[in-house]
PDB file as gemmi writes it, atoms N, CA and C in Angstrom:
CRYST1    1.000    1.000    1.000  90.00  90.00  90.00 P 1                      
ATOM      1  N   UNK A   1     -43.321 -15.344 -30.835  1.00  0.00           N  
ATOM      2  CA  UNK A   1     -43.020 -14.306 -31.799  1.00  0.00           C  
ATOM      3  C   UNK A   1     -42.554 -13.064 -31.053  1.00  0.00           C  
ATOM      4  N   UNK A   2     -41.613 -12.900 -31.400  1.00  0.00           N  
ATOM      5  CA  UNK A   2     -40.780 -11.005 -30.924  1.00  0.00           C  
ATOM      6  C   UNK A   2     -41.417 -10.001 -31.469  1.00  0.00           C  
ATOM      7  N   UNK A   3     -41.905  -9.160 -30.503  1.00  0.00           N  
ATOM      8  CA  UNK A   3     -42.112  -7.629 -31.038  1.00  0.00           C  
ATOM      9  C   UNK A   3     -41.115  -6.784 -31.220  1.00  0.00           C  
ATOM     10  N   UNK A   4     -41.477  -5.490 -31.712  1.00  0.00           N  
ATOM     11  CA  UNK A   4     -40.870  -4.345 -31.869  1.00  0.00           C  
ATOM     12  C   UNK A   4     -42.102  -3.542 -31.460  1.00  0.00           C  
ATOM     13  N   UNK A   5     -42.236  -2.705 -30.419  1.00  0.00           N  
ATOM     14  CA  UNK A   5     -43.239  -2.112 -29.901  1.00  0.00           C  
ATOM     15  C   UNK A   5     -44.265  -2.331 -29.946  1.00  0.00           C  
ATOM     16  N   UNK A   6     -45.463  -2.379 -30.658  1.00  0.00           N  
ATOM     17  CA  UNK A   6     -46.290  -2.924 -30.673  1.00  0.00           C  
ATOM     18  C   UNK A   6     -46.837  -4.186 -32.070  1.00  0.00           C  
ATOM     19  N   UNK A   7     -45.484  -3.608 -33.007  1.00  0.00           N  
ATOM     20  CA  UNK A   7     -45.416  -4.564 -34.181  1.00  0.00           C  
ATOM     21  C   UNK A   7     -45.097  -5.683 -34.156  1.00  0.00           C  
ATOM     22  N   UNK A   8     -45.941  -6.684 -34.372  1.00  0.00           N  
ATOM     23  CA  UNK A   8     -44.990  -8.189 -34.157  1.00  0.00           C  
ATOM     24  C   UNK A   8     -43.979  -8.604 -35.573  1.00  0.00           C  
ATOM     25  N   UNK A   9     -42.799  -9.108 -34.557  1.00  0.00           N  
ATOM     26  CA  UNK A   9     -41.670  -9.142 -35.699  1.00  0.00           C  
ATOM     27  C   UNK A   9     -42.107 -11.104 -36.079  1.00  0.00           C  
ATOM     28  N   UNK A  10     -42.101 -11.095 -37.686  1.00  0.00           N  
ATOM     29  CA  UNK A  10     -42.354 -12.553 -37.896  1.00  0.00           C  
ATOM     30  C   UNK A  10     -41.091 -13.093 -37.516  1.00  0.00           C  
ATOM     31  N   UNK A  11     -40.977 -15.006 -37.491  1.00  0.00           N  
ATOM     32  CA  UNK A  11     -40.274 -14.830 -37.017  1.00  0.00           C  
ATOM     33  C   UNK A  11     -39.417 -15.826 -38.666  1.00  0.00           C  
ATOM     34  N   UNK A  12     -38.352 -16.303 -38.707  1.00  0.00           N  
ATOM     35  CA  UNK A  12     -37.535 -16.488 -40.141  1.00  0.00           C  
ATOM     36  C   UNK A  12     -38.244 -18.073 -39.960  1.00  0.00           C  
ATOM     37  N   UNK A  13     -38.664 -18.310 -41.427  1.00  0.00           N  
ATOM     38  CA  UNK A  13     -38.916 -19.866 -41.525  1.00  0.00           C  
ATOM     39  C   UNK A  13     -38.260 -20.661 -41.234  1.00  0.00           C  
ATOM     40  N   UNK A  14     -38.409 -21.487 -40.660  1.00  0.00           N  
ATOM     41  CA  UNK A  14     -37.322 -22.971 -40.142  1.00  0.00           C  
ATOM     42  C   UNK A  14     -37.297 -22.709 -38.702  1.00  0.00           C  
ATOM     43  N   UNK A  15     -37.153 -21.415 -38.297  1.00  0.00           N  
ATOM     44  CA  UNK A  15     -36.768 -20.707 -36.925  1.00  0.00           C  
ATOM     45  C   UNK A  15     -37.946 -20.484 -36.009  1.00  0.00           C  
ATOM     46  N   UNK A  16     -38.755 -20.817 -36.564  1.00  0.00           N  
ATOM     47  CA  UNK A  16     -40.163 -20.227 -35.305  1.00  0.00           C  
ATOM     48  C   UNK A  16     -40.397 -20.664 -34.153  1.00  0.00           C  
ATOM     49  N   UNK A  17     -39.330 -21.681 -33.567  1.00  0.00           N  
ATOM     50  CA  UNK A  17     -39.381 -22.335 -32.461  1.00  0.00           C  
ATOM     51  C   UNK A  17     -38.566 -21.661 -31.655  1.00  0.00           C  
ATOM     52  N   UNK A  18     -37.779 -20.832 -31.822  1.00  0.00           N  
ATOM     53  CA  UNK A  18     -36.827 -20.316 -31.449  1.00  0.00           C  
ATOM     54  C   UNK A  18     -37.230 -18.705 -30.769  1.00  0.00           C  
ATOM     55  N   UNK A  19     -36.469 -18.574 -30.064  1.00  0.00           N  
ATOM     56  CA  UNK A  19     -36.648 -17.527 -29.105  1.00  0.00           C  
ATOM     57  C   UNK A  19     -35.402 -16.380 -30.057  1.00  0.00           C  
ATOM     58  N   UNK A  20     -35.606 -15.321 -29.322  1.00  0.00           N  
ATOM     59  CA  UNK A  20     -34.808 -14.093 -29.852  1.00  0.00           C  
ATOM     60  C   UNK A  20     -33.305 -14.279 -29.342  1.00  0.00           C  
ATOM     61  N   UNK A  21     -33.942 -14.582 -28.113  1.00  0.00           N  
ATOM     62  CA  UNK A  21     -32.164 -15.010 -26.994  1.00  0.00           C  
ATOM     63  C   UNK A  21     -31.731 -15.643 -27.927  1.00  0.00           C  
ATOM     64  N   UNK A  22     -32.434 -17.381 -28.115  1.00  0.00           N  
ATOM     65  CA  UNK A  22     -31.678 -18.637 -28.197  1.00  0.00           C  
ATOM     66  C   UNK A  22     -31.099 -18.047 -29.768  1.00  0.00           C  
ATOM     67  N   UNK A  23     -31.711 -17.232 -30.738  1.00  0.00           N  
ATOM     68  CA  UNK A  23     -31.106 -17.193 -31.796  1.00  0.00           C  
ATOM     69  C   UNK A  23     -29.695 -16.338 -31.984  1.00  0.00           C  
ATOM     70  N   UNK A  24     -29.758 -15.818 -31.020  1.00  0.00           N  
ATOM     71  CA  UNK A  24     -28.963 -14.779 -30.801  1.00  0.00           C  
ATOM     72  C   UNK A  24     -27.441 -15.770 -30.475  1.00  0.00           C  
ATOM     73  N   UNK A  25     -27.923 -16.506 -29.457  1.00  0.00           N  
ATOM     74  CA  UNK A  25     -26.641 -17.472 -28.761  1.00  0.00           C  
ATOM     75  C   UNK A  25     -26.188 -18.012 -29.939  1.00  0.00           C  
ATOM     76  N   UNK A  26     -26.633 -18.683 -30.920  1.00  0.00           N  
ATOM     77  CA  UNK A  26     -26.918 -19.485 -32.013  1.00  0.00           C  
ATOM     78  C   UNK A  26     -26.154 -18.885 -33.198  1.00  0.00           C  
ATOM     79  N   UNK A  27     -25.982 -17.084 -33.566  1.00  0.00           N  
ATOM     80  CA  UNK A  27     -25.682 -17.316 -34.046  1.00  0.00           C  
ATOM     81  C   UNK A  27     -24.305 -16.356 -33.653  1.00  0.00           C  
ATOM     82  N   UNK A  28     -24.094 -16.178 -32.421  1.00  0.00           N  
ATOM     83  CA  UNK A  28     -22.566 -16.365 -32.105  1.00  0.00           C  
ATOM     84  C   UNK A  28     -21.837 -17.429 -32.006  1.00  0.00           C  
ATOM     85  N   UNK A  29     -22.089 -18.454 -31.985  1.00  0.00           N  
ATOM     86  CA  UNK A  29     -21.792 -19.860 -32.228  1.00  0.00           C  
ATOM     87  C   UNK A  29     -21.071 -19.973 -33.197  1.00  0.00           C  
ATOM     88  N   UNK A  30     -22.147 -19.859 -34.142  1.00  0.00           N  
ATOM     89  CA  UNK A  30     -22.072 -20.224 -35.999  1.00  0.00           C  
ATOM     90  C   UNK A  30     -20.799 -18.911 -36.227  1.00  0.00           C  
ATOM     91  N   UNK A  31     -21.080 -17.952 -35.760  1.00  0.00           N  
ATOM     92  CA  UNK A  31     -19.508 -17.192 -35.891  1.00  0.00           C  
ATOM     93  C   UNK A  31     -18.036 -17.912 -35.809  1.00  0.00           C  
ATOM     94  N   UNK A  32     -18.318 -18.607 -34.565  1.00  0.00           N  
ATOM     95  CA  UNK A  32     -16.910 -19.150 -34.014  1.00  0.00           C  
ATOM     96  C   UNK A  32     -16.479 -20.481 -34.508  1.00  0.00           C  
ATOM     97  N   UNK A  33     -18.045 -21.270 -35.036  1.00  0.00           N  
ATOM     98  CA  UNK A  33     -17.650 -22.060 -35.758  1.00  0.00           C  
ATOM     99  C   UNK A  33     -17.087 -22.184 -36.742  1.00  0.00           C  
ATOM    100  N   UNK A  34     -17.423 -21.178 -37.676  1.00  0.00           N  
ATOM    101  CA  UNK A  34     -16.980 -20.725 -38.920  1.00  0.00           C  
ATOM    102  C   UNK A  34     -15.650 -19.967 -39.530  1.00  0.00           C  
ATOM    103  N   UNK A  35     -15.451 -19.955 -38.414  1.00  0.00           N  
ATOM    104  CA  UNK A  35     -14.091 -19.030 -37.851  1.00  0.00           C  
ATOM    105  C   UNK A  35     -12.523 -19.867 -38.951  1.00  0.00           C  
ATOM    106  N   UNK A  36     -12.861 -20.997 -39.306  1.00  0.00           N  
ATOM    107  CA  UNK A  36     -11.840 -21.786 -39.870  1.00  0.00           C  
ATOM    108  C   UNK A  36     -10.676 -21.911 -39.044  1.00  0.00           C  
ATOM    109  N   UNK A  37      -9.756 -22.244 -39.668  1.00  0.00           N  
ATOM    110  CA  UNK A  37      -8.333 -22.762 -39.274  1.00  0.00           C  
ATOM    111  C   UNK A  37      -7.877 -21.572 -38.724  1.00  0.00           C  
ATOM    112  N   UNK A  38      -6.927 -21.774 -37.677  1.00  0.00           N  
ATOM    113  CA  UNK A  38      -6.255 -20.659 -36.855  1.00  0.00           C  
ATOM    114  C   UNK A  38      -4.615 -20.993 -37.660  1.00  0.00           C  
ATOM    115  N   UNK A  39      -4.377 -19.198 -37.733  1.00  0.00           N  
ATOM    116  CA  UNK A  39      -2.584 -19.616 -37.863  1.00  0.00           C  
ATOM    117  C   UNK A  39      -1.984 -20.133 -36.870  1.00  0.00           C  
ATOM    118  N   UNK A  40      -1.041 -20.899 -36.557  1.00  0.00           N  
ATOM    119  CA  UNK A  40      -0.136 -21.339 -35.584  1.00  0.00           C  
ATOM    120  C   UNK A  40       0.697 -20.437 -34.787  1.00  0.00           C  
ATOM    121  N   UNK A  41       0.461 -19.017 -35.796  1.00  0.00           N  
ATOM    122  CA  UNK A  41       1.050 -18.111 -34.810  1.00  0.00           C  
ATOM    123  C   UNK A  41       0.328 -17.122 -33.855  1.00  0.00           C  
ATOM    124  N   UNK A  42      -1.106 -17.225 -34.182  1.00  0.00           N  
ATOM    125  CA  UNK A  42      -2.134 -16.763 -33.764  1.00  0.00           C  
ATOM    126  C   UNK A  42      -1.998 -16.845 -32.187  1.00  0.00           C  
ATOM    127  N   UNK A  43      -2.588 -15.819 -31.181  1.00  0.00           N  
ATOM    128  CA  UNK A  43      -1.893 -15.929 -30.172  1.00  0.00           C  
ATOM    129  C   UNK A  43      -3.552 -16.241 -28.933  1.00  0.00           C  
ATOM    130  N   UNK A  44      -4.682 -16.097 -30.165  1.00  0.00           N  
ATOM    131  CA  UNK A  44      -5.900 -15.877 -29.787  1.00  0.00           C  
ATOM    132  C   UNK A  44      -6.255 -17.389 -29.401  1.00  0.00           C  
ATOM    133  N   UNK A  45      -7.230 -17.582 -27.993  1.00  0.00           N  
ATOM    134  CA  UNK A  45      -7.859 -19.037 -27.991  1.00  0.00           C  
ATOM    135  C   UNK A  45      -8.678 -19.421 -29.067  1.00  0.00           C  
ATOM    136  N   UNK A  46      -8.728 -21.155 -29.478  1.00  0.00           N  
ATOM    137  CA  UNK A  46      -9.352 -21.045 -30.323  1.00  0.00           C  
ATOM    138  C   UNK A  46     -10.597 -20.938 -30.603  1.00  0.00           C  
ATOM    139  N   UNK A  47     -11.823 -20.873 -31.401  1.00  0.00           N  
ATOM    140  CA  UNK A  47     -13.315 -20.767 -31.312  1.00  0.00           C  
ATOM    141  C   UNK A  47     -13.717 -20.929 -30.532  1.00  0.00           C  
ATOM    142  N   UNK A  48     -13.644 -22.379 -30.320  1.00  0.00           N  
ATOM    143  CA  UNK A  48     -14.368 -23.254 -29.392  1.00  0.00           C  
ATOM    144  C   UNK A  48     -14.432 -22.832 -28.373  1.00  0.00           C  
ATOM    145  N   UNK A  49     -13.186 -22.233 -28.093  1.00  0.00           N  
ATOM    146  CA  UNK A  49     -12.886 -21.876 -26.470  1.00  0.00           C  
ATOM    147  C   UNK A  49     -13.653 -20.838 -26.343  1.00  0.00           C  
ATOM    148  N   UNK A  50     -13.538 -19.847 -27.050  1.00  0.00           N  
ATOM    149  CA  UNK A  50     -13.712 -18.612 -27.129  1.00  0.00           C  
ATOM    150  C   UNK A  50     -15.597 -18.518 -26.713  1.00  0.00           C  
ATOM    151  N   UNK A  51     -16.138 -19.956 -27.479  1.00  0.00           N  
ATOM    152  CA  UNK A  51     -17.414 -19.775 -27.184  1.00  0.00           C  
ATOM    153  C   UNK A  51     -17.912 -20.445 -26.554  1.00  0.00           C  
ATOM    154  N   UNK A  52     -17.482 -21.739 -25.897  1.00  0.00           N  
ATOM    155  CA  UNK A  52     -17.914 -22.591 -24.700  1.00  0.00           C  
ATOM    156  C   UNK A  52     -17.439 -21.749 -23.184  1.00  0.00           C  
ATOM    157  N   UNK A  53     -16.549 -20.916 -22.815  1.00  0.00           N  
ATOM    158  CA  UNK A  53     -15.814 -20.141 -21.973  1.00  0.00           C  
ATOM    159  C   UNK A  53     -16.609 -18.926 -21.833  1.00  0.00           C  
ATOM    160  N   UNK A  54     -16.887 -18.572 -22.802  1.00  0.00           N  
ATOM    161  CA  UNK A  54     -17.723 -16.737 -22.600  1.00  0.00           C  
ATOM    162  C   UNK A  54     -19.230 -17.379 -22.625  1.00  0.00           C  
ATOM    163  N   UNK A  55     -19.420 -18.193 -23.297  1.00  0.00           N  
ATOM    164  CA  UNK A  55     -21.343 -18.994 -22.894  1.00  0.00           C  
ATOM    165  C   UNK A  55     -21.411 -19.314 -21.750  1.00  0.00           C  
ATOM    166  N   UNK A  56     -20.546 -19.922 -20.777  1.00  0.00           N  
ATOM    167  CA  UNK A  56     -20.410 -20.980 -19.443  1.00  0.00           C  
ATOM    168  C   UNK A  56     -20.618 -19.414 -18.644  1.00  0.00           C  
ATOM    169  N   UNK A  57     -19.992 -18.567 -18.798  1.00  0.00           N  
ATOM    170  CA  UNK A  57     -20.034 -17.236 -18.029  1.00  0.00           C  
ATOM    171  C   UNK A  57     -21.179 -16.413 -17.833  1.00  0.00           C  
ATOM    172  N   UNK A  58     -22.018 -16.715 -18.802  1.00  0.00           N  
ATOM    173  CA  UNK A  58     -23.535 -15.518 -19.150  1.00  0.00           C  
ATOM    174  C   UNK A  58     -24.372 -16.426 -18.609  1.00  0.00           C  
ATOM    175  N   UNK A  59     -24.750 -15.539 -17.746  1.00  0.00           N  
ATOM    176  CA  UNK A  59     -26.690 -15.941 -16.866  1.00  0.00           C  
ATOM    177  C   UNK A  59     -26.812 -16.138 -17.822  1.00  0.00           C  
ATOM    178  N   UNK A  60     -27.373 -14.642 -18.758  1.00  0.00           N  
ATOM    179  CA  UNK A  60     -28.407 -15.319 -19.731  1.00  0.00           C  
ATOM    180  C   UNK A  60     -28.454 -16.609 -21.169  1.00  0.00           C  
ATOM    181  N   UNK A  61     -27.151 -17.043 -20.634  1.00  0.00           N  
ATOM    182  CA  UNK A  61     -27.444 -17.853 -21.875  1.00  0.00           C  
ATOM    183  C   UNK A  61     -28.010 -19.653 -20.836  1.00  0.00           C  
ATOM    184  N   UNK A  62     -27.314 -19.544 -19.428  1.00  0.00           N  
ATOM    185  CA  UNK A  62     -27.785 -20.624 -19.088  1.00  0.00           C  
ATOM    186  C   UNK A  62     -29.951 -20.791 -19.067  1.00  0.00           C  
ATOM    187  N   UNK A  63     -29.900 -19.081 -19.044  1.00  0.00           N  
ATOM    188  CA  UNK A  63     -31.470 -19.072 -18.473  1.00  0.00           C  
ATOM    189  C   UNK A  63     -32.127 -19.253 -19.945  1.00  0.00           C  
ATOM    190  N   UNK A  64     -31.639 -19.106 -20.777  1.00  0.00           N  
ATOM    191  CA  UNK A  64     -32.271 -19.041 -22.255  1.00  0.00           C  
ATOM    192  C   UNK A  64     -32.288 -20.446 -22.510  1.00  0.00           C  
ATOM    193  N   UNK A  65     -31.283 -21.563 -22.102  1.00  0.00           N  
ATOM    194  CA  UNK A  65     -31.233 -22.523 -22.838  1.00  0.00           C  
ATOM    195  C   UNK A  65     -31.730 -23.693 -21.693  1.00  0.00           C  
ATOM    196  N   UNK A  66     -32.030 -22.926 -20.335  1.00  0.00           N  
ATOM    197  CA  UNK A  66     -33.120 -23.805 -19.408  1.00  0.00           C  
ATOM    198  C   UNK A  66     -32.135 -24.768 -18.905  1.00  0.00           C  
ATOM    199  N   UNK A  67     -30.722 -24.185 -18.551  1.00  0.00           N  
ATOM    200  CA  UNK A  67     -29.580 -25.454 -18.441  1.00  0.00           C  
ATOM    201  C   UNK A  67     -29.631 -25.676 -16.694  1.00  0.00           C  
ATOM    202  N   UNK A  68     -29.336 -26.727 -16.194  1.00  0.00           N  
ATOM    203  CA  UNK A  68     -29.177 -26.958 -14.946  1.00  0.00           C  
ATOM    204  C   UNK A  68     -28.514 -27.044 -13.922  1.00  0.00           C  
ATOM    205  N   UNK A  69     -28.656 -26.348 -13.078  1.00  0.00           N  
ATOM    206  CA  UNK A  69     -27.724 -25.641 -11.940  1.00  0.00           C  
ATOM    207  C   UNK A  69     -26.589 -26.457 -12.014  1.00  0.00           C  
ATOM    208  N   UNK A  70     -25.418 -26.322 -11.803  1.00  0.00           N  
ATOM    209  CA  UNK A  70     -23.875 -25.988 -12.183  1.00  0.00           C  
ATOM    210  C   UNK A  70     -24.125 -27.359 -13.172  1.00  0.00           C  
ATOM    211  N   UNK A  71     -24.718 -27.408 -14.136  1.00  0.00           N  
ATOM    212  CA  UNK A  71     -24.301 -28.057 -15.115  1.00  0.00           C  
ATOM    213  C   UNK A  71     -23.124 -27.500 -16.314  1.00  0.00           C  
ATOM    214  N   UNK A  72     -22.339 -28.036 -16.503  1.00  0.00           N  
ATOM    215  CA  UNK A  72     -21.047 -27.479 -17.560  1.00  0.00           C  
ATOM    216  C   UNK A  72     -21.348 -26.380 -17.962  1.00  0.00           C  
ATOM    217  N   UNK A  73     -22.575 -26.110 -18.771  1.00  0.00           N  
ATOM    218  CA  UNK A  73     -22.822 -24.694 -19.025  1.00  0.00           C  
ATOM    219  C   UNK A  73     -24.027 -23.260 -18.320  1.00  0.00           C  
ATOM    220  N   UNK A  74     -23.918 -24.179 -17.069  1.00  0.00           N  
ATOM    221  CA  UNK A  74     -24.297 -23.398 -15.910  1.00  0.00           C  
ATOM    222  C   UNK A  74     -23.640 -23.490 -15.087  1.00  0.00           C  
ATOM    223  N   UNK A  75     -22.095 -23.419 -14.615  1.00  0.00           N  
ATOM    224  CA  UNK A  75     -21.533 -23.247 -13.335  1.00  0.00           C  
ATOM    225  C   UNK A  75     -22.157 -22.442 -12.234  1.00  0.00           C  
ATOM    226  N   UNK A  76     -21.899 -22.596 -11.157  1.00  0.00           N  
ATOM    227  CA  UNK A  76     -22.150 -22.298  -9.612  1.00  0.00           C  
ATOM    228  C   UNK A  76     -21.233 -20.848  -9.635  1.00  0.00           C  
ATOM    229  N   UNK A  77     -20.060 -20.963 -10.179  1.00  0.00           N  
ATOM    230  CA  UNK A  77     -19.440 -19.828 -10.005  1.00  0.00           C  
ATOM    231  C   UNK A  77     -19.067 -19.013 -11.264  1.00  0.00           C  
ATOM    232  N   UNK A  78     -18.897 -18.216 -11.541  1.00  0.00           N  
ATOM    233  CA  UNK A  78     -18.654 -17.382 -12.750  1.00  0.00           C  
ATOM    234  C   UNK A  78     -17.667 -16.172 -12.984  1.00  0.00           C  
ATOM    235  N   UNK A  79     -17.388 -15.708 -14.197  1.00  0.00           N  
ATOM    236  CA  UNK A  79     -16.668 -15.091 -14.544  1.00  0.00           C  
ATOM    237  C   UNK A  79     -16.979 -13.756 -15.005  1.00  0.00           C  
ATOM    238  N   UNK A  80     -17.430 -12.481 -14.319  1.00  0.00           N  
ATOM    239  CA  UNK A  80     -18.136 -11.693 -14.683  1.00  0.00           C  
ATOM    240  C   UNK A  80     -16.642 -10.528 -15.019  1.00  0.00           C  
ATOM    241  N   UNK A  81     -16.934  -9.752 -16.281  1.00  0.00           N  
ATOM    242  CA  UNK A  81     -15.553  -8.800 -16.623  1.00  0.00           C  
ATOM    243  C   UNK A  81     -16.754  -7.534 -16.755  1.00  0.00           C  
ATOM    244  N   UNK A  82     -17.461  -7.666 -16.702  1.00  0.00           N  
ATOM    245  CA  UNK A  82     -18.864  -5.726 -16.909  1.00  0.00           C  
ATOM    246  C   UNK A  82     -19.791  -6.378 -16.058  1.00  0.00           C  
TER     247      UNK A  82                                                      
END                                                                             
């Protein structure tokens, strides 16, 4: 369960297994999934990319999701832009 200072935040039914990170990753996901059909003239990568490419890049999402050293979504090397 997540706090807020000393208040514990409940956590959403169905979800209590879930960490603050992992929900967080979860529901930038569900963003990109949801994202629908791209125009053809669209010049942007598509979802997928957008979120397997910027996930593969973040420590914290390999350390949140306990993934294993340069496994696909833990590479050895990375892409840091901040």
């Amino acid at each position: 369960m997540a706090s807020r200072g000393n208040v514990p935040e409940p956590a959403q039914p169905g979800f209590e297994e879930f960490t603050p990170e992992s929900l967080f990753f979860m529901a930038y996901a569900n963003t990109w999934c949801n994202a629908g059909r791209r125009n053809p003239d669209d010049k942007h990568p598509p979802g997928e990319t957008r979120l397997k490419v910027v996930a593969q890049n973040m420590k914290a999402f390999s350390e949140t999701f306990a993934c294993p050293k340069n496994a696909p979504m833990n590479p050895d090397l990375r892409c840091s832009v901040w």
